[in-house]
C-alpha positions as CSV (number, residue, x, y, z in Angstrom):
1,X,-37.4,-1.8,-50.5
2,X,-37.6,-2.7,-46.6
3,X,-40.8,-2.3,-45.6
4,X,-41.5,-0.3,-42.4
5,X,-41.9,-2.9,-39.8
6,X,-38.4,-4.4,-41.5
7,X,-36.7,-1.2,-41.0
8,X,-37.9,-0.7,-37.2
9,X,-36.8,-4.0,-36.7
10,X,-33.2,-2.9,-38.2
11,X,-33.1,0.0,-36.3
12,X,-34.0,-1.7,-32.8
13,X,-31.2,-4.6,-33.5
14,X,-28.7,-1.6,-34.6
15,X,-29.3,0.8,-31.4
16,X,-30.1,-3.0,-28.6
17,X,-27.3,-3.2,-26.1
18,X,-26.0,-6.7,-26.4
19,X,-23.4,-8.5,-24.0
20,X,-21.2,-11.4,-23.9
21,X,-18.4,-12.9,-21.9
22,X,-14.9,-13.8,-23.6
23,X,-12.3,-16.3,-21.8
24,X,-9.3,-14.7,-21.5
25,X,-6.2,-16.3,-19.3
26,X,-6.6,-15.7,-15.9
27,X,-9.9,-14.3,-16.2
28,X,-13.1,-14.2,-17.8
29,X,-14.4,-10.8,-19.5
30,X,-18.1,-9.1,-19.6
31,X,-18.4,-7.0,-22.5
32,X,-21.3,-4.7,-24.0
33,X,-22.2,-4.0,-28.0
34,X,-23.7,-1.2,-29.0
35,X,-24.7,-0.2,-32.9
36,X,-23.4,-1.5,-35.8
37,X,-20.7,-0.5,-38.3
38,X,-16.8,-0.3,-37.6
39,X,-15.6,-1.6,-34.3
40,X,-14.7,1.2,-31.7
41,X,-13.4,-0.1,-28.6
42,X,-13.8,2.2,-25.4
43,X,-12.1,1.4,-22.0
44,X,-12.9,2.4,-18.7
45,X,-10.2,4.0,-16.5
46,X,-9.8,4.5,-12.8
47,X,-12.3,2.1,-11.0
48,X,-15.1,2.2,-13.8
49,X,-16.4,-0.5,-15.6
50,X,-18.5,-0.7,-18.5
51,X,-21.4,1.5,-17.4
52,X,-19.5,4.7,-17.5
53,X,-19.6,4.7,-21.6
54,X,-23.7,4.1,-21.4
55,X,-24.5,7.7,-22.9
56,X,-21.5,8.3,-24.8
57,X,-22.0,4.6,-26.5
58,X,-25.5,5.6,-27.6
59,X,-24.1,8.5,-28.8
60,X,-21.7,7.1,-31.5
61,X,-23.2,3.8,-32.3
62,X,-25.0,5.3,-35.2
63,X,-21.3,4.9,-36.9
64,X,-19.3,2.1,-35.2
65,X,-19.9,-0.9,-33.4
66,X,-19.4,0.7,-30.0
67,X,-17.9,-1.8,-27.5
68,X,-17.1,-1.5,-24.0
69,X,-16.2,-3.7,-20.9
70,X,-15.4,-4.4,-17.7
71,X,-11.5,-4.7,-17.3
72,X,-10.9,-7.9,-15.5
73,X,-11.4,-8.2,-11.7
74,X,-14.1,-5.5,-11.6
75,X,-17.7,-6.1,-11.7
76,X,-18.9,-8.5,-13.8
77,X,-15.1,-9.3,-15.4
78,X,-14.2,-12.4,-12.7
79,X,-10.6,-13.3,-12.0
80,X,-9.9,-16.9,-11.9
81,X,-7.8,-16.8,-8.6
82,X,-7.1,-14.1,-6.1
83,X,-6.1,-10.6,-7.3
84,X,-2.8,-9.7,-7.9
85,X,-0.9,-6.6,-9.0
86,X,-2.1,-5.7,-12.2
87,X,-0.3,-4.7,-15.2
88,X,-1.2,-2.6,-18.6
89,X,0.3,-5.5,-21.0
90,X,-2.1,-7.8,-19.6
91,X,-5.1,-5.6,-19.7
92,X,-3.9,-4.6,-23.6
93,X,-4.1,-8.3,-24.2
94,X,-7.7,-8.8,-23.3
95,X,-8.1,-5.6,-25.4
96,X,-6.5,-7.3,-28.0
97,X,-8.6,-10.6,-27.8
98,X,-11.5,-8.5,-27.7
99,X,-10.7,-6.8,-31.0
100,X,-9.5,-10.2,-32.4
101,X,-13.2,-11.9,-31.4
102,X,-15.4,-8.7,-32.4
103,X,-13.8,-6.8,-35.5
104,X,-16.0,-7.0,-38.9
105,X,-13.4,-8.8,-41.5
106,X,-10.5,-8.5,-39.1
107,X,-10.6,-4.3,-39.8
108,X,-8.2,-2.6,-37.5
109,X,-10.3,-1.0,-34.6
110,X,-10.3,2.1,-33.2
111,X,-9.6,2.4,-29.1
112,X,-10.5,5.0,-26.9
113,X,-9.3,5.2,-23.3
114,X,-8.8,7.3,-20.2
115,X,-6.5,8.1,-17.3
116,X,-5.3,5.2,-16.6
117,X,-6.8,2.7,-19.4
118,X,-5.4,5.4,-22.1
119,X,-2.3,3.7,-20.4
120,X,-3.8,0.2,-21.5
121,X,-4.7,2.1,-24.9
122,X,-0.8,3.0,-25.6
123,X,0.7,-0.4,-24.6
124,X,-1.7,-1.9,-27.0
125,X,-0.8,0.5,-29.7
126,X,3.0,-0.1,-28.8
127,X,2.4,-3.7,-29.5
128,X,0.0,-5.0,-31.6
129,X,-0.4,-1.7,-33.7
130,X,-1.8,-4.1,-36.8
131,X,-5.4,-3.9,-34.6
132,X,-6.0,-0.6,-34.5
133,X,-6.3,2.6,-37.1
134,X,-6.6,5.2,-34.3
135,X,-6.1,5.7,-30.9
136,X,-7.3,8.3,-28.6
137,X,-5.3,8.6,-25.3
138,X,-6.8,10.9,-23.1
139,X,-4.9,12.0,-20.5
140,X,-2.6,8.9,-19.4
141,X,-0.9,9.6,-16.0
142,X,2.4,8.5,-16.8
143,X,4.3,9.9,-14.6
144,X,7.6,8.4,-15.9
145,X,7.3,11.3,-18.1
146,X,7.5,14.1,-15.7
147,X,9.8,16.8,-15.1
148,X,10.1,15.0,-11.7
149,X,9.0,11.4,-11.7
150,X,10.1,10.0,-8.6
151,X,7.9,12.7,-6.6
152,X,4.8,11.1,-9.0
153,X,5.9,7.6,-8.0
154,X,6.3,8.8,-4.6
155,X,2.6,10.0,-4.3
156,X,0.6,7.2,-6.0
157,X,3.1,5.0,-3.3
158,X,1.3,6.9,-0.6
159,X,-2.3,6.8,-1.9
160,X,-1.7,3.1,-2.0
161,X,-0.4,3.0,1.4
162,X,-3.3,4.9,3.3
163,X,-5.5,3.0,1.7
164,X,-3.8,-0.5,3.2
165,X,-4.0,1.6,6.1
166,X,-6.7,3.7,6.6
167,X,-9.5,2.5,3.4
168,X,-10.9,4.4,0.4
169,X,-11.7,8.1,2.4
170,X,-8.5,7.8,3.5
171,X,-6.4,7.1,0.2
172,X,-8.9,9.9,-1.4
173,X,-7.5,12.1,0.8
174,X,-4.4,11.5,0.3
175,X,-5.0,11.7,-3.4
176,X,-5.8,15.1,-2.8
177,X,-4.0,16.3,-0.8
178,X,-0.6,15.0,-2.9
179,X,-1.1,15.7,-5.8
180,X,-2.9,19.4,-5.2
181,X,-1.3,22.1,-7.0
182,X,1.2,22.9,-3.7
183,X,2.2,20.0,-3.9
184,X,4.2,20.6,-6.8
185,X,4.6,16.6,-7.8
186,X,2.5,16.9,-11.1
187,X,1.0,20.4,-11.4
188,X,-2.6,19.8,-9.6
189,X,-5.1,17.5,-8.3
190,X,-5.4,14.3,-9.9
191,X,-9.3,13.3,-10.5
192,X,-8.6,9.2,-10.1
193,X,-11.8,7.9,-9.4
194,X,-14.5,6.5,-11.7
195,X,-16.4,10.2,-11.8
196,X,-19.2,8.5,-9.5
197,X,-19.6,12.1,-7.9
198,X,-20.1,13.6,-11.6
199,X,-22.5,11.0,-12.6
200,X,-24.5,10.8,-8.8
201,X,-25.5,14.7,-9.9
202,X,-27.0,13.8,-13.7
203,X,-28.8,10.8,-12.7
204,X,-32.5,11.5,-14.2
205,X,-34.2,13.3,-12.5
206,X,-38.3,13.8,-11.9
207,X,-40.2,14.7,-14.8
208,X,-44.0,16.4,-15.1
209,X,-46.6,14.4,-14.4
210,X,-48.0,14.6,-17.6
211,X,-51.7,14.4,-15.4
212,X,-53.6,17.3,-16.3
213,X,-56.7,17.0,-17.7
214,X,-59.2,18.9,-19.2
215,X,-62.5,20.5,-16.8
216,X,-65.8,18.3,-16.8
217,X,-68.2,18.7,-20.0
218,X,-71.4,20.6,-19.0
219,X,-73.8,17.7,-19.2
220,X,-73.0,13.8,-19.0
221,X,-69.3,15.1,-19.2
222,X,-67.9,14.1,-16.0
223,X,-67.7,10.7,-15.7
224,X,-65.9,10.9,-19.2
225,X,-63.3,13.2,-17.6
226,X,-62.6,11.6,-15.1
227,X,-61.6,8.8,-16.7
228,X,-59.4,10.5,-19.1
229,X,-57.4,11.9,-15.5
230,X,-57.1,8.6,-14.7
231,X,-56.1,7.8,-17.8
232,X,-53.2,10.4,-18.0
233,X,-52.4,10.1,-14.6
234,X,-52.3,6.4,-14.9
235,X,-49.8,7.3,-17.8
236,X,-48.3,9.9,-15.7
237,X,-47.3,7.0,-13.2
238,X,-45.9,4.7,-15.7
239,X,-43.3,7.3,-16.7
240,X,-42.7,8.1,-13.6
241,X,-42.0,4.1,-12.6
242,X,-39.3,4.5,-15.7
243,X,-37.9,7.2,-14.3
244,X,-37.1,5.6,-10.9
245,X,-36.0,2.8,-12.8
246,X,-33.5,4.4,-14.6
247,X,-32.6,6.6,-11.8
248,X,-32.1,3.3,-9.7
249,X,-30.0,1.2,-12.6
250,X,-27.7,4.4,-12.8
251,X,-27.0,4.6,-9.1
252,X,-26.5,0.9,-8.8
253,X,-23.7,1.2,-11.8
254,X,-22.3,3.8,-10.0
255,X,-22.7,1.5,-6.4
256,X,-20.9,-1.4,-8.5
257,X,-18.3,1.3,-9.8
258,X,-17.2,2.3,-6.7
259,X,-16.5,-1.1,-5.3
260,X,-13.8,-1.1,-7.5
261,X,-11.7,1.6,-5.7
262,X,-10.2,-1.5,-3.9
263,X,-8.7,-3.2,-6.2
264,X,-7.8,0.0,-8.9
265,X,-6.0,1.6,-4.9
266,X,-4.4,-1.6,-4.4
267,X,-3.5,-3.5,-7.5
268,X,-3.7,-1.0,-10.4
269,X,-2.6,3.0,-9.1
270,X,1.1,2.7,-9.1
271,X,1.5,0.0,-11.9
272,X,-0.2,1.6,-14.3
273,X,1.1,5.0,-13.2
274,X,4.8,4.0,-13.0
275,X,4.4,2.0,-16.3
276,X,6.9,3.1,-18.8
277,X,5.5,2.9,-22.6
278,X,7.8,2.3,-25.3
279,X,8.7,5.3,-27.0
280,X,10.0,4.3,-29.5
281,X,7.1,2.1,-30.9
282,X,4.9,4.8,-30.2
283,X,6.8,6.4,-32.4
284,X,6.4,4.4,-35.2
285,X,3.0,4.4,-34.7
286,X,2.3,8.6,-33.8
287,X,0.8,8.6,-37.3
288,X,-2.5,6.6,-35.6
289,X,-2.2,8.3,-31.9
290,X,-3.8,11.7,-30.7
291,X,-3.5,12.1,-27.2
292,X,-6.4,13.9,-25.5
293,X,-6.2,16.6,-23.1
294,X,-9.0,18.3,-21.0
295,X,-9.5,22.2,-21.6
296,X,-9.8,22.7,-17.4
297,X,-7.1,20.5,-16.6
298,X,-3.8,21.7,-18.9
299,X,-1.8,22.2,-15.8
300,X,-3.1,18.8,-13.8
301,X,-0.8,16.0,-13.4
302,X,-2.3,13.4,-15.9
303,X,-2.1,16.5,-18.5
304,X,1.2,17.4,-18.2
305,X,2.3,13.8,-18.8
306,X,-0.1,13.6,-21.6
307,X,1.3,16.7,-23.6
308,X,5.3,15.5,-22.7
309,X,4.1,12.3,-24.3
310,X,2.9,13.5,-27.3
311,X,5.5,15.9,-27.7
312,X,8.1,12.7,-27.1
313,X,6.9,10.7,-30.0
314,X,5.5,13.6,-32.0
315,X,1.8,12.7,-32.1
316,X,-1.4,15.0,-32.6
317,X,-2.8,16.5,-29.7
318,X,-6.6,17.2,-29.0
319,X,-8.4,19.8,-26.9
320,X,-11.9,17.7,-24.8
321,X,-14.4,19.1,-22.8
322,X,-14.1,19.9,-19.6
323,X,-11.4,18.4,-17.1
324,X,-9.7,14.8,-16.0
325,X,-13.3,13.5,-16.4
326,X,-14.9,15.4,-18.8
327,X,-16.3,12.3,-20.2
328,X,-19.2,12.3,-17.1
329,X,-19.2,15.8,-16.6
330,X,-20.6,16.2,-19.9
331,X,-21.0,13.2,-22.2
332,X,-23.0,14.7,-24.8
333,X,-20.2,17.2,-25.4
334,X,-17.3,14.9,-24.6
335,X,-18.9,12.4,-27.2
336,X,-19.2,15.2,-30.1
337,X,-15.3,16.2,-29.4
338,X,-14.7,12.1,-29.6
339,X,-16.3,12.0,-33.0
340,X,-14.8,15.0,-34.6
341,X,-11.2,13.3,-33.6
342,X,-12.1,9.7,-34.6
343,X,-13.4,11.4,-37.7
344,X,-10.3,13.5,-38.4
């Protein structure tokens, strides 16, 4: 039998965040581990990177080997020239090569993505559907699949455009404004950014001081006392320093985040958006596919895409918390729902 110090030990590797960088053409990747058991492969969508699965990765990686990364050209994934127009085979490759490099005995793996990296997660599926057991799609924004697609092309064309124009505030507006629900091109407003307002409001925030301390003995007491407040307060401090700590790593993800919007406005929005998946293969492979919707956002573009597309290839569909990005709006929640499904 382990002894106790063995078993910490265990634990601590099981539930330590590591990282490691894989070579990939064109690019090099940054990718974090977290937990141990079968490989679960989690991909950022919109302009996020591998910070935005911090909470719900702790979450699960008491069952899988949680991994998640930065897609390449963002953050800490480096492109080996200058940036060019991106496209969901390419990202489903490094997927791919990350599954091939990370899997325990070559086990299929299951994938979870978002907006647009669910794209990423169905053109994967659609072509190397040997890698994976189940993927979760939630909400793609394929708008290929609308009742109107040109209208969708037509406004992820004009976010991309005010943005050459006009910069991020400007494309966000336009966002907005185009695909709100009078605008009629998708059903409603299309959250497309990496949720850095949703995570902003749950970054940690001040705790009790933890510096009370008990009144001065009657005789000889006080000097005893006192030193226990400093003590506590001392204490008191060091948690606090954690907390600012953590408060400041979670704003600097969120910093490194949104200097993606860039290059997801520029290079990523209307590829990904326009791509067209292969029906047919998904198909084949609906058996291993449930597409996720958000319970706030059935009428919203990327919903409405999501449920024709499941109804197209005849996959299972699944209910999530909250809207577009449920998964910051509430992790803890949106992690639970992602178990059940991965579990089903």
């Amino acid at each position: 039998m382990p002894t106790t110090d063995a078993t910490t030990a265990a634990a601590t590797a099981a539930t330590a965040v590591r990282t490691g960088r894989l070579e990939a053409p064109g690019a090099t990747l940054h990718y974090e581990v977290h937990g141990r058991g079968p490989l679960l492969v989690m991909m950022p969508g919109g302009s996020a990177d591998a910070g935005i699965y911090d909470t719900l990765a702790a979450g699960l990686a008491d069952r899988w080997t949680v991994v998640a990364f930065d897609p390449r050209g963002y953050s800490r994934s480096t492109l080996h020239g200058p940036t060019g127009e991106q496209l969901p085979g390419t990202h489903s490759e490094d997927v791919a090569r990350l599954i091939e490099l990370l899997s325990p005995d070559g086990a299929p793996a299951a994938v979870f993505g978002s907006s647009s990296s669910a794209i990423v997660a169905l053109d994967l599926l659609s072509r190397r559907p040997g890698l994976v057991g189940r993927v979760v799609a939630h909400e793609p924004p394929l708008v290929e699949l609308l009742p109107d697609p040109a209208a969708g092309r037509a406004v992820f064309a004009a976010v991309r455009e005010s943005f050459l124009r006009d910069g991020v505030e400007a494309a966000m507006a336009t966002m907005a404004a185009g695909l709100a629900p009078e605008g009629g091109a998708g059903g409603g407003r299309y959250e497309v950014a990496t949720g850095a307002d949703e995570e902003s409001r749950a970054a940690t925030g001040p705790v009790e001081d933890g510096g009370a301390t008990a009144p001065p003995e009657e005789s000889g007491g006080a000097s005893e006392a006192e030193a226990e407040a400093e003590a506590q307060n001392g204490a008191g401090a060091g948690a606090g320093a954690e907390v600012d700590a953590a408060a400041e790593a979670e704003a600097a993800t969120v910093r490194r985040m949104m200097a993606n919007l860039p290059v997801f406005l520029e290079h990523v929005l209307c590829s990904f958006s326009g791509h067209a998946p292969d029906l047919d293969a998904l198909r084949a492979a609906a058996p291993k596919l449930v597409v996720g919707v958000g319970r706030d956002s059935r009428a919203l573009l990327p919903a409405v895409a999501a449920e024709r597309l499941a109804q197209r290839v005849g996959s299972a569909t699944a209910e999530f918390p909250g809207g577009h990005v449920g998964l910051t709006e509430d992790p803890v929640a949106f992690g639970a729902r992602l178990r059940e499904v991965l579990l089903g």
